[in-house]
PDBQT receptor file of N, H, CA, C and O in Angstrom, charges set to zero:
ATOM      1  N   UNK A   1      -9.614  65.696  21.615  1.00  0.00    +0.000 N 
ATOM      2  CA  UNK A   1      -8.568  65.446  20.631  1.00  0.00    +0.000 C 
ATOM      3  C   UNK A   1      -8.888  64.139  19.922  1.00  0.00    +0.000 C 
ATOM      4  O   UNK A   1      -9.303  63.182  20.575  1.00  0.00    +0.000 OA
ATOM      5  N   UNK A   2      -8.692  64.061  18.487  1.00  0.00    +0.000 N 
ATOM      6  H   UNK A   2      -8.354  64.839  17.957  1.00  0.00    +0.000 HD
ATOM      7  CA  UNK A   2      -9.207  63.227  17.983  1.00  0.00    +0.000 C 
ATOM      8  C   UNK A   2      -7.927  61.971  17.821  1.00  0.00    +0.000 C 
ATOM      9  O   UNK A   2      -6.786  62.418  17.939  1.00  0.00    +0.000 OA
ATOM     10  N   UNK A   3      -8.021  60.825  17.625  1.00  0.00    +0.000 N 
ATOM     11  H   UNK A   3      -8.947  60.462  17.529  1.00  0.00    +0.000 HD
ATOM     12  CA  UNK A   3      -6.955  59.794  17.668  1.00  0.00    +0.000 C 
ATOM     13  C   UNK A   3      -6.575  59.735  16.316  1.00  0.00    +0.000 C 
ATOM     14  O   UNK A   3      -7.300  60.466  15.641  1.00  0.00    +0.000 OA
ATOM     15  N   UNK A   4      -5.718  59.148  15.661  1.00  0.00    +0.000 N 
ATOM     16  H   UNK A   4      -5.129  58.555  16.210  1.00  0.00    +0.000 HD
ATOM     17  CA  UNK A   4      -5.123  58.931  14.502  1.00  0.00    +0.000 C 
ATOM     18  C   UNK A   4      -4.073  59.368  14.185  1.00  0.00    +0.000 C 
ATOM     19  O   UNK A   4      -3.176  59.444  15.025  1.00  0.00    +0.000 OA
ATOM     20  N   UNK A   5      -3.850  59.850  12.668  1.00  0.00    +0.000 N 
ATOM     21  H   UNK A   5      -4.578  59.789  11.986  1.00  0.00    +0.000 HD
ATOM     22  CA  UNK A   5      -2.959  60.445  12.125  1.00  0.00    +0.000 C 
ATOM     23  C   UNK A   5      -2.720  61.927  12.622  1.00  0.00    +0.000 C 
ATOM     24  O   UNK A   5      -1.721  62.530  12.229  1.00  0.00    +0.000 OA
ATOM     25  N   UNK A   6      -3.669  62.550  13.523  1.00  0.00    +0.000 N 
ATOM     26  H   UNK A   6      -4.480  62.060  13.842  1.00  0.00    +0.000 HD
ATOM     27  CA  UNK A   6      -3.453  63.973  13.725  1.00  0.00    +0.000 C 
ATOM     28  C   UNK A   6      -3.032  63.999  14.606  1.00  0.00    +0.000 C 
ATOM     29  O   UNK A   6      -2.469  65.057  14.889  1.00  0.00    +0.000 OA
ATOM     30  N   UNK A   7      -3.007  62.648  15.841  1.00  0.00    +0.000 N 
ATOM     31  H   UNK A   7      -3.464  61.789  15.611  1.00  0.00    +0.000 HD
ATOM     32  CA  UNK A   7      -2.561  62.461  17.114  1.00  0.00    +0.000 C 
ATOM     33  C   UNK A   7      -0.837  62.257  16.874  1.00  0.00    +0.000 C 
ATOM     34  O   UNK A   7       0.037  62.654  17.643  1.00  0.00    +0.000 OA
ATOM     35  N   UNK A   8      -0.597  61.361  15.297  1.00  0.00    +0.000 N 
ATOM     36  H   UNK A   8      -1.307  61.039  14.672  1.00  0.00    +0.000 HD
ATOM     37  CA  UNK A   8       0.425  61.222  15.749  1.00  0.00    +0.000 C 
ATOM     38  C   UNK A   8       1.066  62.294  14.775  1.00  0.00    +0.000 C 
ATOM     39  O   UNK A   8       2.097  62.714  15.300  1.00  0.00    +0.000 OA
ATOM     40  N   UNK A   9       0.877  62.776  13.779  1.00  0.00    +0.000 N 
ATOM     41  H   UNK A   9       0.040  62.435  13.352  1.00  0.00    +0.000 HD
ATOM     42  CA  UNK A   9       1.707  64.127  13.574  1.00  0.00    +0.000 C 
ATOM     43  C   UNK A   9       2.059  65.095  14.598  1.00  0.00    +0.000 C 
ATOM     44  O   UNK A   9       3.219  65.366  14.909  1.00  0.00    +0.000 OA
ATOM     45  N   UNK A  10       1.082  65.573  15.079  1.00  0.00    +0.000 N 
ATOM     46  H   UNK A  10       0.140  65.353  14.826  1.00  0.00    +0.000 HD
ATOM     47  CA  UNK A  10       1.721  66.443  16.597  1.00  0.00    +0.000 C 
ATOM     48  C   UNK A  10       2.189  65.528  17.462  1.00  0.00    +0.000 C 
ATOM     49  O   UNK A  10       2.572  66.202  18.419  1.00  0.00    +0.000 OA
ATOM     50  N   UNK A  11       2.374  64.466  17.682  1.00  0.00    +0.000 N 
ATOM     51  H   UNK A  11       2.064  63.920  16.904  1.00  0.00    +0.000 HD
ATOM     52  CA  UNK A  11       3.326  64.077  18.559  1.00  0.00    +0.000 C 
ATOM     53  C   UNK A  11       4.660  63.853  17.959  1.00  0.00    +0.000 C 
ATOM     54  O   UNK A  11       5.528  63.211  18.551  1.00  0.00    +0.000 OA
ATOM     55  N   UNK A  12       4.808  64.304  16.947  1.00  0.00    +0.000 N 
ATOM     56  H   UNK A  12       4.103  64.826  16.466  1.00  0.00    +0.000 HD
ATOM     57  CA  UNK A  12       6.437  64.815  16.267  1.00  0.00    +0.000 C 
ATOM     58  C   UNK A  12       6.812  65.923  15.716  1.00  0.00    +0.000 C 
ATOM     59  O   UNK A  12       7.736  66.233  14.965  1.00  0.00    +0.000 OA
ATOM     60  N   UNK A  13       5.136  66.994  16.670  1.00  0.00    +0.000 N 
ATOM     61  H   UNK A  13       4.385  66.742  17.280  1.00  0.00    +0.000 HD
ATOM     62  CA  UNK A  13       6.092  68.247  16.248  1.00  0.00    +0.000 C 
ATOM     63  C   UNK A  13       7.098  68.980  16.899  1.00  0.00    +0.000 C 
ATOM     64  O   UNK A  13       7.312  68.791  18.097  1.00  0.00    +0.000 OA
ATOM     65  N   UNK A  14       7.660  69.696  16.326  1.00  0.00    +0.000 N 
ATOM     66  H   UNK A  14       7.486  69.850  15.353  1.00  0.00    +0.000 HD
ATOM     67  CA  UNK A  14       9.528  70.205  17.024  1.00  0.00    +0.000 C 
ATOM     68  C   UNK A  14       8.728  70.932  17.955  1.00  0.00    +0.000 C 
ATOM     69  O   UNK A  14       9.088  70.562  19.073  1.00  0.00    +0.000 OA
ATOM     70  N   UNK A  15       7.602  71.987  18.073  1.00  0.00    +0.000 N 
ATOM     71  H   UNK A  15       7.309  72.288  17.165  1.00  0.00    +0.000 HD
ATOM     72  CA  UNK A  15       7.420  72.359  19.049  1.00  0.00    +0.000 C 
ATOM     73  C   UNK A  15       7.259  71.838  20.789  1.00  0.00    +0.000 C 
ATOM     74  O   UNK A  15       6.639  70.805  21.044  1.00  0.00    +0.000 OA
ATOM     75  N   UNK A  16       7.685  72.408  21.539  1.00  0.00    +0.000 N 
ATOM     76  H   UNK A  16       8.188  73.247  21.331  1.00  0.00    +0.000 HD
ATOM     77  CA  UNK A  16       7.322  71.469  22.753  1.00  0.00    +0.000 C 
ATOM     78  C   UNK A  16       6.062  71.661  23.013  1.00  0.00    +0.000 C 
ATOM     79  O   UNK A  16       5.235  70.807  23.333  1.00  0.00    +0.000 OA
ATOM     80  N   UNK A  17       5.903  72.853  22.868  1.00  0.00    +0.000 N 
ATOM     81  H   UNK A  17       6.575  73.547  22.609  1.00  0.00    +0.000 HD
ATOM     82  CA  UNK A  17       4.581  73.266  23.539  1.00  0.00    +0.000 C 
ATOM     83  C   UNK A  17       3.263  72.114  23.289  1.00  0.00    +0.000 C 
ATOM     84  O   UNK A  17       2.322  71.818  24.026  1.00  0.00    +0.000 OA
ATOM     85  N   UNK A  18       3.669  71.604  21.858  1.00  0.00    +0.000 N 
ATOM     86  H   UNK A  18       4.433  71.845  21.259  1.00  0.00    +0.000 HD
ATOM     87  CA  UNK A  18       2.280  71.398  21.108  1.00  0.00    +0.000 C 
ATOM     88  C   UNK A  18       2.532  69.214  22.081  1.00  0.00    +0.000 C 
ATOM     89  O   UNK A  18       1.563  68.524  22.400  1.00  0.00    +0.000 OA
ATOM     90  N   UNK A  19       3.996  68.784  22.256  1.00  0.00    +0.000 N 
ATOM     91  H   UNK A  19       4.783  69.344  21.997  1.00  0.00    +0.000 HD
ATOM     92  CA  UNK A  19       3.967  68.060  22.244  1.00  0.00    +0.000 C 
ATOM     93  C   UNK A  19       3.618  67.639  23.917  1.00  0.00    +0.000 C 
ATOM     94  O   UNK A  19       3.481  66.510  24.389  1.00  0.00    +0.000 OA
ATOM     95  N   UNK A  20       3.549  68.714  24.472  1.00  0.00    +0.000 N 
ATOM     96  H   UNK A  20       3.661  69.631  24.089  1.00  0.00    +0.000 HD
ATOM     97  CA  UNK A  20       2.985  69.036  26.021  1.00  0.00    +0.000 C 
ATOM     98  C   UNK A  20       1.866  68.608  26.206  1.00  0.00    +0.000 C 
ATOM     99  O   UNK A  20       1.420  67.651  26.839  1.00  0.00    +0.000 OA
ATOM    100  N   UNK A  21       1.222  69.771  25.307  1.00  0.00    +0.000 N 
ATOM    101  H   UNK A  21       1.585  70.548  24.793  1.00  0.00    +0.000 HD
ATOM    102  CA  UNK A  21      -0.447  69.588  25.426  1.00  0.00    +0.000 C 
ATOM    103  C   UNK A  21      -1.210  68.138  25.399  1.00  0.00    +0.000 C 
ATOM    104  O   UNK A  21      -2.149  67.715  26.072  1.00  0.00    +0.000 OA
ATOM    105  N   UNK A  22      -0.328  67.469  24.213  1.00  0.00    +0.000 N 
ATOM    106  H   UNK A  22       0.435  67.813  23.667  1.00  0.00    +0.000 HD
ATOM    107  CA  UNK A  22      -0.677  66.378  24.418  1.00  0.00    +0.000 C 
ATOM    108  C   UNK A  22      -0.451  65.377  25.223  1.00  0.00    +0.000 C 
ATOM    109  O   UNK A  22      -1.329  64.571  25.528  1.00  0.00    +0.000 OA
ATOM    110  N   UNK A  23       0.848  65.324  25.682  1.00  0.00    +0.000 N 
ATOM    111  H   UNK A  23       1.561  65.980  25.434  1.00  0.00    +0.000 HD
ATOM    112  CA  UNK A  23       0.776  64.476  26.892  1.00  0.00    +0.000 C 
ATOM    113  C   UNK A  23      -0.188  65.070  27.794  1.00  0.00    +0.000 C 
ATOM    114  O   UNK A  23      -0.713  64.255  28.552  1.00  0.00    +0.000 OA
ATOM    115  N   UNK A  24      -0.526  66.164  27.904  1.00  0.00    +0.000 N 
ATOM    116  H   UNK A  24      -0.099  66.826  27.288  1.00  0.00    +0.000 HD
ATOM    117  CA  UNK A  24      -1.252  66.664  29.448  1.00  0.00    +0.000 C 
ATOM    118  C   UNK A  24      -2.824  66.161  28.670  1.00  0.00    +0.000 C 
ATOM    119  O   UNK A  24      -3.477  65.484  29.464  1.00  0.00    +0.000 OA
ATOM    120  N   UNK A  25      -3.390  66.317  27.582  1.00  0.00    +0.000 N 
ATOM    121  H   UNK A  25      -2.859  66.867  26.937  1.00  0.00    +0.000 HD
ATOM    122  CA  UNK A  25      -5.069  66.490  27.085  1.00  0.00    +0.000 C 
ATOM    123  C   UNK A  25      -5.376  65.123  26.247  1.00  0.00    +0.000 C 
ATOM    124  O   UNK A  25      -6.507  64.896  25.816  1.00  0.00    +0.000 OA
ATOM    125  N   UNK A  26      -4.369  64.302  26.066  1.00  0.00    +0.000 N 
ATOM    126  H   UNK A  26      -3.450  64.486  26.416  1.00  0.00    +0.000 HD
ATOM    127  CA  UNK A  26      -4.573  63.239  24.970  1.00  0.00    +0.000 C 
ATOM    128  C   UNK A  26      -4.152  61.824  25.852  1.00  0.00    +0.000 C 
ATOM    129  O   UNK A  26      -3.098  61.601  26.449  1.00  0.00    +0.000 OA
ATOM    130  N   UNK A  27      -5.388  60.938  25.709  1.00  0.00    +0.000 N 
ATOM    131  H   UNK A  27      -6.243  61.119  25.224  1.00  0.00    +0.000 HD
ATOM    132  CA  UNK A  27      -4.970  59.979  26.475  1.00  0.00    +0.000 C 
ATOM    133  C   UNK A  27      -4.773  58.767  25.208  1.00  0.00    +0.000 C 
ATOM    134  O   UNK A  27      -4.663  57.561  25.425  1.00  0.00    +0.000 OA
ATOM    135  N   UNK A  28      -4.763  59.324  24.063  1.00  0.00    +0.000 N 
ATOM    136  H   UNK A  28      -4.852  60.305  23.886  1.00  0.00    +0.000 HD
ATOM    137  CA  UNK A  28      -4.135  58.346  22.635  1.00  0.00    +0.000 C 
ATOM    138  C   UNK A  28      -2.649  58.497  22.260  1.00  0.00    +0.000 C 
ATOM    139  O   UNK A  28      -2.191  57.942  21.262  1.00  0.00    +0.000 OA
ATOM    140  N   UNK A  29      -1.579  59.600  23.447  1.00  0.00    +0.000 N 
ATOM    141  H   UNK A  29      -1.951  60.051  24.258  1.00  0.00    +0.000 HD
ATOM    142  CA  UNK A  29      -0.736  60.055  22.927  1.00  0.00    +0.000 C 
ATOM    143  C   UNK A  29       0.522  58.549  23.064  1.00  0.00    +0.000 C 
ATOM    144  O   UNK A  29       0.572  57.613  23.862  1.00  0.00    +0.000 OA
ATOM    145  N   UNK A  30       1.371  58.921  21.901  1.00  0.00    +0.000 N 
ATOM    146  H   UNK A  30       1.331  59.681  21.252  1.00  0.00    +0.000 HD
ATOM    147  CA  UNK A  30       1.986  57.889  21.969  1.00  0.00    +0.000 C 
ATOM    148  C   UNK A  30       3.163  57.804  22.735  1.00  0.00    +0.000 C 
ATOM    149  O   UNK A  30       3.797  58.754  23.195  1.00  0.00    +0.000 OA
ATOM    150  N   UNK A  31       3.485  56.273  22.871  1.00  0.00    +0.000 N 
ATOM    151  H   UNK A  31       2.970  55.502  22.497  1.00  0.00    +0.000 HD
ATOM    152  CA  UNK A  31       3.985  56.360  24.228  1.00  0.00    +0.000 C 
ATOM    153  C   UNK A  31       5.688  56.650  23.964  1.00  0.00    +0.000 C 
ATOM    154  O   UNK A  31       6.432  56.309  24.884  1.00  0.00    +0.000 OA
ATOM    155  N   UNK A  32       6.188  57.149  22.973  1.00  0.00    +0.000 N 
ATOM    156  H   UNK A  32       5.584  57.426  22.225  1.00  0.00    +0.000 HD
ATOM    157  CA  UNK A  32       7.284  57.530  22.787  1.00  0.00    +0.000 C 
ATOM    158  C   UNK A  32       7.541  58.646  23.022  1.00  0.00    +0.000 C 
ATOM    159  O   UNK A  32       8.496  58.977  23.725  1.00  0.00    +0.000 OA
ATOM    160  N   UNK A  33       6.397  59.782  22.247  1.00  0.00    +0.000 N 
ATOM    161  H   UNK A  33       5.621  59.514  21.676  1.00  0.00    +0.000 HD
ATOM    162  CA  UNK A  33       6.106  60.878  22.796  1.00  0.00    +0.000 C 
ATOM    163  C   UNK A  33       6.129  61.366  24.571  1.00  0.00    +0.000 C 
ATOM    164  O   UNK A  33       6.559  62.389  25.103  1.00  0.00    +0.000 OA
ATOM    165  N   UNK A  34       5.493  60.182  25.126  1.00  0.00    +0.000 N 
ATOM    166  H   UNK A  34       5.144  59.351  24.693  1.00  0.00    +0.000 HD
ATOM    167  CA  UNK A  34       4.987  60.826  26.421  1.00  0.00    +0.000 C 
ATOM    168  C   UNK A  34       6.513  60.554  27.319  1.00  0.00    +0.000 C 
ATOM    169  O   UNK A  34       6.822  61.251  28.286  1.00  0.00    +0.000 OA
ATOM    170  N   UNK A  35       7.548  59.179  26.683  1.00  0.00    +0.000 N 
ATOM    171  H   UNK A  35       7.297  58.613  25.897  1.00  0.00    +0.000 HD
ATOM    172  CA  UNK A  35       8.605  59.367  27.547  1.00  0.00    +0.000 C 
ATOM    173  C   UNK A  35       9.676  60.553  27.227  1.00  0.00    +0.000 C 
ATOM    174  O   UNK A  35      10.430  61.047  28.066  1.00  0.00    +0.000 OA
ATOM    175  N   UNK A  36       9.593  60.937  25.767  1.00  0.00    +0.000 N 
ATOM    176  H   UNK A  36       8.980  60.537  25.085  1.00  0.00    +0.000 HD
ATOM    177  CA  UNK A  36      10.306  62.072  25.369  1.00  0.00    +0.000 C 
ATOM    178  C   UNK A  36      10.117  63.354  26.471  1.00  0.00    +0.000 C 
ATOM    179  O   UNK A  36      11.063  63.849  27.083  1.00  0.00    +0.000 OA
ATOM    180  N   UNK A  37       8.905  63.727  26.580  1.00  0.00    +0.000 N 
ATOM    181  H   UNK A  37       8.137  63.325  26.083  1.00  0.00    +0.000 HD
ATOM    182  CA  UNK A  37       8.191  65.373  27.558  1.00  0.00    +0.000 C 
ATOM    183  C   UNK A  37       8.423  64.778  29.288  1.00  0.00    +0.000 C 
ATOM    184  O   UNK A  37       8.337  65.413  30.339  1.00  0.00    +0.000 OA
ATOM    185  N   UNK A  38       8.751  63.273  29.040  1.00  0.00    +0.000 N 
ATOM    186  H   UNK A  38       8.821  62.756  28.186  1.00  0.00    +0.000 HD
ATOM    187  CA  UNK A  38       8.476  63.192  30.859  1.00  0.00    +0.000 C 
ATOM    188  C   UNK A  38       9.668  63.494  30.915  1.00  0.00    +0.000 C 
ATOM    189  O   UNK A  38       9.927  64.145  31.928  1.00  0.00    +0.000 OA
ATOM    190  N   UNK A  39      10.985  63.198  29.898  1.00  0.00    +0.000 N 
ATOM    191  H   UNK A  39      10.776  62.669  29.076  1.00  0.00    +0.000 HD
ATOM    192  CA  UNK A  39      12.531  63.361  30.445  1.00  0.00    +0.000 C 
ATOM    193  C   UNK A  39      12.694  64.651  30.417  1.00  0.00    +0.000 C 
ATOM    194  O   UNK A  39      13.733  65.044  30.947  1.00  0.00    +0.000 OA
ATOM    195  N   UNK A  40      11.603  65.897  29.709  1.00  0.00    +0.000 N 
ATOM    196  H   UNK A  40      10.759  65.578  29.278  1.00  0.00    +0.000 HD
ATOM    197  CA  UNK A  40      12.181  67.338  30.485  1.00  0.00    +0.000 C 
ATOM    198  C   UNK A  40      11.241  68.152  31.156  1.00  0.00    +0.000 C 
ATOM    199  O   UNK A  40      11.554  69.257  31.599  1.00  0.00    +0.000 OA
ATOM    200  N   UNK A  41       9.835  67.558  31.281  1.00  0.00    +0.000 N 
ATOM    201  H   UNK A  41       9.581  66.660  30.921  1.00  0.00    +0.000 HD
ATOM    202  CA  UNK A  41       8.579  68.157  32.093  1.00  0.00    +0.000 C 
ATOM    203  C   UNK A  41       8.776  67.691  33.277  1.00  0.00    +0.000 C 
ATOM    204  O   UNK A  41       9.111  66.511  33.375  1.00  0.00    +0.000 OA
ATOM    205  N   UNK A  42       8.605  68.564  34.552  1.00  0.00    +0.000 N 
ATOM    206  H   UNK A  42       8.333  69.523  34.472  1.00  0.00    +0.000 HD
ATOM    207  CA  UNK A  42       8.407  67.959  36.058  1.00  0.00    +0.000 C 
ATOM    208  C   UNK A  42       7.276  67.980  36.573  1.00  0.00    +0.000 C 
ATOM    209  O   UNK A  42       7.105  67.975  37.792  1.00  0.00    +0.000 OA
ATOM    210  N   UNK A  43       6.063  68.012  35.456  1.00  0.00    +0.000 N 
ATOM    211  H   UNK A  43       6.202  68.016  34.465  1.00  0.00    +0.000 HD
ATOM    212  CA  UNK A  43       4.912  68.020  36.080  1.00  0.00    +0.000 C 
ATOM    213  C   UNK A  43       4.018  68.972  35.241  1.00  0.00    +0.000 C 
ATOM    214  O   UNK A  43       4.453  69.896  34.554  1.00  0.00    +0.000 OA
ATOM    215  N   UNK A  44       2.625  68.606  35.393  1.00  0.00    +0.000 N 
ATOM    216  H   UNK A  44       2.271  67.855  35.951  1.00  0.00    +0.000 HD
ATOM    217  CA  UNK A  44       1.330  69.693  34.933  1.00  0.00    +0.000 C 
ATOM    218  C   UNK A  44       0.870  70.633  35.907  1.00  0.00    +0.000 C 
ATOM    219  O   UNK A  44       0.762  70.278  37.081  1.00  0.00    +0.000 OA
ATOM    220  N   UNK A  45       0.524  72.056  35.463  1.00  0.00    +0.000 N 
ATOM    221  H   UNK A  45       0.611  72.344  34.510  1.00  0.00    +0.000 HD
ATOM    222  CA  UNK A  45      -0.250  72.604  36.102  1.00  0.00    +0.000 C 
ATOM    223  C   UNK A  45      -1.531  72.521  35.865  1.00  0.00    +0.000 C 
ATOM    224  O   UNK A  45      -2.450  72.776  36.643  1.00  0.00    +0.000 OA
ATOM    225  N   UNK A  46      -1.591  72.119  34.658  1.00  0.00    +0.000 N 
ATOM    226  H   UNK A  46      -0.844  71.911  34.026  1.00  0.00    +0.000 HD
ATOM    227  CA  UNK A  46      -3.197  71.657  34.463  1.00  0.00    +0.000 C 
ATOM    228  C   UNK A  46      -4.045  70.444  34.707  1.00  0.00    +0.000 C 
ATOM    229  O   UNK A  46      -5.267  70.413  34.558  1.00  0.00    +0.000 OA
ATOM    230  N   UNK A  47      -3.390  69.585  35.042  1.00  0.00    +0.000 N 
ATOM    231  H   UNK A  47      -2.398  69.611  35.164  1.00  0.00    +0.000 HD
ATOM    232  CA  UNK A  47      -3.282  67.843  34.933  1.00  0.00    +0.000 C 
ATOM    233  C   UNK A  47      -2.441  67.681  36.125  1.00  0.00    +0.000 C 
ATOM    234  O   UNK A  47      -1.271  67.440  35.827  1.00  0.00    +0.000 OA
ATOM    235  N   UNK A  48      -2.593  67.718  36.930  1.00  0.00    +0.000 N 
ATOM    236  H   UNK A  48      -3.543  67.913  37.172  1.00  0.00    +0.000 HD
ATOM    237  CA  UNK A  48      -1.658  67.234  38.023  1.00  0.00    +0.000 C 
ATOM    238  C   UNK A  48      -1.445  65.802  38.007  1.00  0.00    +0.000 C 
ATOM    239  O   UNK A  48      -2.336  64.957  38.090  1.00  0.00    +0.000 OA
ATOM    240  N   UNK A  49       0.163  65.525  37.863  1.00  0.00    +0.000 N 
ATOM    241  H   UNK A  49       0.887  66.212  37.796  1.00  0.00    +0.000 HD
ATOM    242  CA  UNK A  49       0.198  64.446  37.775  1.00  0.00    +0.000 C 
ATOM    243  C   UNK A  49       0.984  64.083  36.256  1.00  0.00    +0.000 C 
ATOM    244  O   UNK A  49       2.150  63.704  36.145  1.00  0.00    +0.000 OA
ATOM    245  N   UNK A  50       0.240  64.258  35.405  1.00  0.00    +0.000 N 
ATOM    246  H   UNK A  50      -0.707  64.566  35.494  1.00  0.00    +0.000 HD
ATOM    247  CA  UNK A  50       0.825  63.620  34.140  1.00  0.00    +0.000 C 
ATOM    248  C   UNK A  50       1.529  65.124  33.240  1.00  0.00    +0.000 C 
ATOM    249  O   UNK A  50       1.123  66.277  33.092  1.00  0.00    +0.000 OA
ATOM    250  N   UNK A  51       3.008  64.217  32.691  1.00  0.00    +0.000 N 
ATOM    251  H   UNK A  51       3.338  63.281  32.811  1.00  0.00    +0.000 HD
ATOM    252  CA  UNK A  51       2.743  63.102  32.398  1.00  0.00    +0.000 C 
ATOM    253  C   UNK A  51       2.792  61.931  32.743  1.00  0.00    +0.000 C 
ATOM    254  O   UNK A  51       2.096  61.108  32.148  1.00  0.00    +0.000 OA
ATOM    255  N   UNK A  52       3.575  61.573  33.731  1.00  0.00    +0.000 N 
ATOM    256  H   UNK A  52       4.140  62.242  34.214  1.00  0.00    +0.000 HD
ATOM    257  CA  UNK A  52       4.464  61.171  34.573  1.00  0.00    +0.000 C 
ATOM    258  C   UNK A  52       3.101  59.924  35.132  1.00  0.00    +0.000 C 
ATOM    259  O   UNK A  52       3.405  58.855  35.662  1.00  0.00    +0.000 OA
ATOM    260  N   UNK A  53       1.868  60.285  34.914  1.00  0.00    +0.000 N 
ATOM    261  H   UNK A  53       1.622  61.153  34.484  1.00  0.00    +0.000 HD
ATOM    262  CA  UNK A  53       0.772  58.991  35.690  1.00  0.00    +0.000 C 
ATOM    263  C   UNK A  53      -0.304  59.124  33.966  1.00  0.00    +0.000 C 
ATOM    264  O   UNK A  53      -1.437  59.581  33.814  1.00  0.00    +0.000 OA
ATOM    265  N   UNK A  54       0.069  58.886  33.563  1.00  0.00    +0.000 N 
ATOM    266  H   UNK A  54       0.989  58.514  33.686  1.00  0.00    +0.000 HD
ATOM    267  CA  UNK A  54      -0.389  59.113  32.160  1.00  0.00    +0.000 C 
ATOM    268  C   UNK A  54      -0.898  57.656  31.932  1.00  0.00    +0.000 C 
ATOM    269  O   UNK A  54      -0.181  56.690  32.195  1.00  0.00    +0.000 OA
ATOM    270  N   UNK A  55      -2.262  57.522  31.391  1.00  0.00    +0.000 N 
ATOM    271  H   UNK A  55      -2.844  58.306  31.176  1.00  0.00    +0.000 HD
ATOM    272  CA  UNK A  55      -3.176  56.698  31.560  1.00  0.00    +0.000 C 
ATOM    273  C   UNK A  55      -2.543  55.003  30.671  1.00  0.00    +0.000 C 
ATOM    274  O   UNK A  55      -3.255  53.998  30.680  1.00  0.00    +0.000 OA
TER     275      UNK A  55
């Protein structure tokens, strides 16, 4: 995933899904984003751990 402006448009899209992925695959994601998905994600199945230990 590339950093910038594309990192942070999807980290305000309405979808969750998209704003998931990135907390779980993006270690540029921002950190507003990542407390938004931690207050309704309980965890990765792909990423064990984050977002919740998110770099």
């Amino acid at each position: 995933m590339t950093s910038g402006t594309g990192v942070e448009r999807l980290a305000h899209d309405e979808d969750r899904v998209v704003r998931l992925f990135l907390a779980e695959s993006c270690d540029d994601a921002p950190a507003d984003m990542l407390l938004e998905v931690w207050q309704w994600w309980n965890g990765s199945f792909s990423a064990p751990g984050r977002p919740r230990t998110h770099p």
